[in-house]
C-alpha positions in Angstrom: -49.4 40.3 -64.0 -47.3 41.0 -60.9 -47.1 44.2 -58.8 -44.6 44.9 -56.2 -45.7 45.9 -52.8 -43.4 47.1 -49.8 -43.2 44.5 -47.0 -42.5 46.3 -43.8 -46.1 46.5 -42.4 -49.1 44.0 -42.9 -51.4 44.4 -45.8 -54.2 47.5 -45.8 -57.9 45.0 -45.7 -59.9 47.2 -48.1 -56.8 46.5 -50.4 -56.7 43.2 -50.6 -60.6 42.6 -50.4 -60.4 44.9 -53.5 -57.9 43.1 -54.9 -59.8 39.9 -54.7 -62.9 41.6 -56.2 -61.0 42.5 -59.1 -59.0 39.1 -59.6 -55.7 39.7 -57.6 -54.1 38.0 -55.2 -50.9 38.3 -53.0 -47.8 36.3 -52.5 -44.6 36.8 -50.9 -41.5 36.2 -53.4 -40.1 34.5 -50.0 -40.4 33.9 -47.0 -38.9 37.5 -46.1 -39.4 38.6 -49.4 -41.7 41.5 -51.1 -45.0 40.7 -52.1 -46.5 40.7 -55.4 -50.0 40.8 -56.8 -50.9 38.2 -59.4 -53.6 37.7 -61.8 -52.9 34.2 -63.8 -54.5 33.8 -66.9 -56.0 31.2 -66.9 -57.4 30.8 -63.6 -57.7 27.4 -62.0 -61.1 26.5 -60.3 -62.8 23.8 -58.4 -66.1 23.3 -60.4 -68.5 22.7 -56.5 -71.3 20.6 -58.4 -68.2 18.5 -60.7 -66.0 18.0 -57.4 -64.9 14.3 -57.4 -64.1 12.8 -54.4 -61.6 9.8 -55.0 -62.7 6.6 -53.4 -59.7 5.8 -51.0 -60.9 9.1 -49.4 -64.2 8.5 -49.3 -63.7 5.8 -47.3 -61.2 7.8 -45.0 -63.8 9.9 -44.5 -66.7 7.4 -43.9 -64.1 6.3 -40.9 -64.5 9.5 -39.0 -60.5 9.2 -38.4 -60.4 13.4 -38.1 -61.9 15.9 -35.9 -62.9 18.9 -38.5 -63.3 21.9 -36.6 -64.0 25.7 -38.5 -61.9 28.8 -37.6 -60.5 26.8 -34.2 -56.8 27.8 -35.3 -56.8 30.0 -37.9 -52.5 31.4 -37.5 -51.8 27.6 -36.5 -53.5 26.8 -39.9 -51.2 29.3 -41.8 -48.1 29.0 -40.4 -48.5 25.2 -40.4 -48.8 26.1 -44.6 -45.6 28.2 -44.7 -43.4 25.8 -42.7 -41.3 25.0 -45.7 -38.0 25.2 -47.2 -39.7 27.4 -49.9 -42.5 29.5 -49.3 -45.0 32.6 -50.5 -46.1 33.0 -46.9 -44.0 35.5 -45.1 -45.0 37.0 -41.8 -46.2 39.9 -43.7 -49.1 37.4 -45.6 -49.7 36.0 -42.0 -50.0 38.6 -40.4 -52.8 40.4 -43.1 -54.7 37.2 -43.2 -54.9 37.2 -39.5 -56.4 40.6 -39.6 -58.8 39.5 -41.9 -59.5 36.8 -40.2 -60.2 38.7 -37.0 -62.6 40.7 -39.4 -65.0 37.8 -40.4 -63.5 37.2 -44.1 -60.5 34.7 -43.9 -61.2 31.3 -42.8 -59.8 28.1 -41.7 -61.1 24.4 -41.7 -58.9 22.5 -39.6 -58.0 18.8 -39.4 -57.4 16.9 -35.5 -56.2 13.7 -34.4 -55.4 13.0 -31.5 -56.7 16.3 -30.2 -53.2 17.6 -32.7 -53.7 19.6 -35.7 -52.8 17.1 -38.1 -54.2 19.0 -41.6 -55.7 22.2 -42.8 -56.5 24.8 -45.3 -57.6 28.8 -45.2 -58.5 30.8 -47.6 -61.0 34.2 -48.2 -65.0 34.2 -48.3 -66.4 37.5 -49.9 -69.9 36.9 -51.2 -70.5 33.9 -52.7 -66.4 33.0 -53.2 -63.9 31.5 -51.5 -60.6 31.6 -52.5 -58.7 29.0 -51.5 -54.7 30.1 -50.3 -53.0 27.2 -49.2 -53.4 23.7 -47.4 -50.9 21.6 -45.5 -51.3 18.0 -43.8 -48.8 16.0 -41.6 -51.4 12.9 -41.9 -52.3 10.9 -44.6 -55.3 12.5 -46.4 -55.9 15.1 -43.9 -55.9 18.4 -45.5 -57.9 16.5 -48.4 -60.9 15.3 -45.7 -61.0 19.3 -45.1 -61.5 20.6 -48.9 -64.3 18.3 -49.2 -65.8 19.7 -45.8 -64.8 22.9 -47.5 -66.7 22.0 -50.7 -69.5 20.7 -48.8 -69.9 23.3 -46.7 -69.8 26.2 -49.5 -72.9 23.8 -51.6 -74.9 24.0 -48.2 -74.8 27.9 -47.9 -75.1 28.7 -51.7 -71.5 29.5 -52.6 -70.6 29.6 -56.5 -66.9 29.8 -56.7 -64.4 27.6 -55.4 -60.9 29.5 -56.6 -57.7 27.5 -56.6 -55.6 29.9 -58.6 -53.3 27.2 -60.0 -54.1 23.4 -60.9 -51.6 21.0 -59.3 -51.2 17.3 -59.5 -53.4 17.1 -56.0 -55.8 19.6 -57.4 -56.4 17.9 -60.3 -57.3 14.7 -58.6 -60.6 16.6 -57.7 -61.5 18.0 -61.1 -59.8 21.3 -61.1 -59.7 23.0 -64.4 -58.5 26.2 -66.0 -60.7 28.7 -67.4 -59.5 32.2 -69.2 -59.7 34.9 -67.3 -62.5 37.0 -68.7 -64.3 34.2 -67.9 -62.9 33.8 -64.0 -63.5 37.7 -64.0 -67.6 36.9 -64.8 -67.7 34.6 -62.5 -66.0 36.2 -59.9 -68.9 39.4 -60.2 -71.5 37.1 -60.2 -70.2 34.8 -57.0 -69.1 38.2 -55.0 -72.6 39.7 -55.8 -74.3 36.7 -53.6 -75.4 37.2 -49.6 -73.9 33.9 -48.5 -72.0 33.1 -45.1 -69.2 31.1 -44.5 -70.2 30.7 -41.0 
């Protein structure tokens, strides 16, 4: 399901909090492309209590190699994300993040080395879900040590939805599955419902 959206000013908040209450999401056609709403069905989640954690990364993380700081650089995080030849994250989807950032919704868990930013991810808390946007990592393993912070983190503060819109090969590697929507949709009313903070 796609919607097309002008792309000349940053996204309205209420909007796109409403839109993730009801299952949408944005993305940029390109990098200075329009934006487009999407619903996929199905829906691909991170199940918090079947999360698997491959060994080689345990052990990374057992080796306290990275720094993992929270919300410490939040537009470094995203544009890190979009620095590709092809990308869904146009100024226009940094710039609207960034405001809800500034407004206590949109997050970032952040990955040093160095004192650098080596690795990262940011997504959206509302409730009791977080939905994840988009990770990037210059070092090896470094955006993964941050989604299990993340999942870690959302366990300790009662969070019930992990959502990861679409499974990849990385994705996968932690148990990722697809459900159909009318089921993402339930548990979408039931995680957003929740008094939980990210924070």
């Amino acid at each position: 399901m796609q919607e097309q959206r002008q792309n000349d000013e940053i996204l309205n908040p209420e909007l796109l909090l409403a839109a993730y209450c009801a299952g949408y999401f944005p993305m940029a056609e390109s990098k200075d492309g329009p934006i487009h709403w999407f619903s996929p069905d199905p829906r691909a989640i991170l199940e918090l209590d079947e999360f698997h954690v491959p060994r080689s990364l345990r052990q990374t993380i057992q080796k306290q190699k990275y720094e993992i700081t929270v919300n410490s650089a939040f537009e470094d995080v995203m544009r890190y994300c979009g620095n590709r030849e092809e990308t869904w994250i146009s100024e226009t989807i940094v710039q609207s993040y960034c405001k809800l950032h500034q407004l206590g919704y949109a997050h970032s868990v952040e990955a040093w080395y160095s004192n650098k930013l080596v690795g990262g991810l940011y997504g959206v808390a509302i409730g009791g879900a977080f939905f994840g946007e988009s990770m990037f990592s210059t070092m090896s393993d470094a955006s993964k040590v941050c989604l299990v912070f993340l999942v870690n983190r959302m366990k300790e503060r009662g969070f019930t939805l992990l959502d990861v819109q679409y499974v990849n090969p990385h994705l996968l590697r932690f148990g990722a599955k697809e459900i159909p929507r009318s089921q993402y949709l339930k548990c979408l009313q039931h995680a957003i419902k929740k008094q939980c903070s990210f924070l």
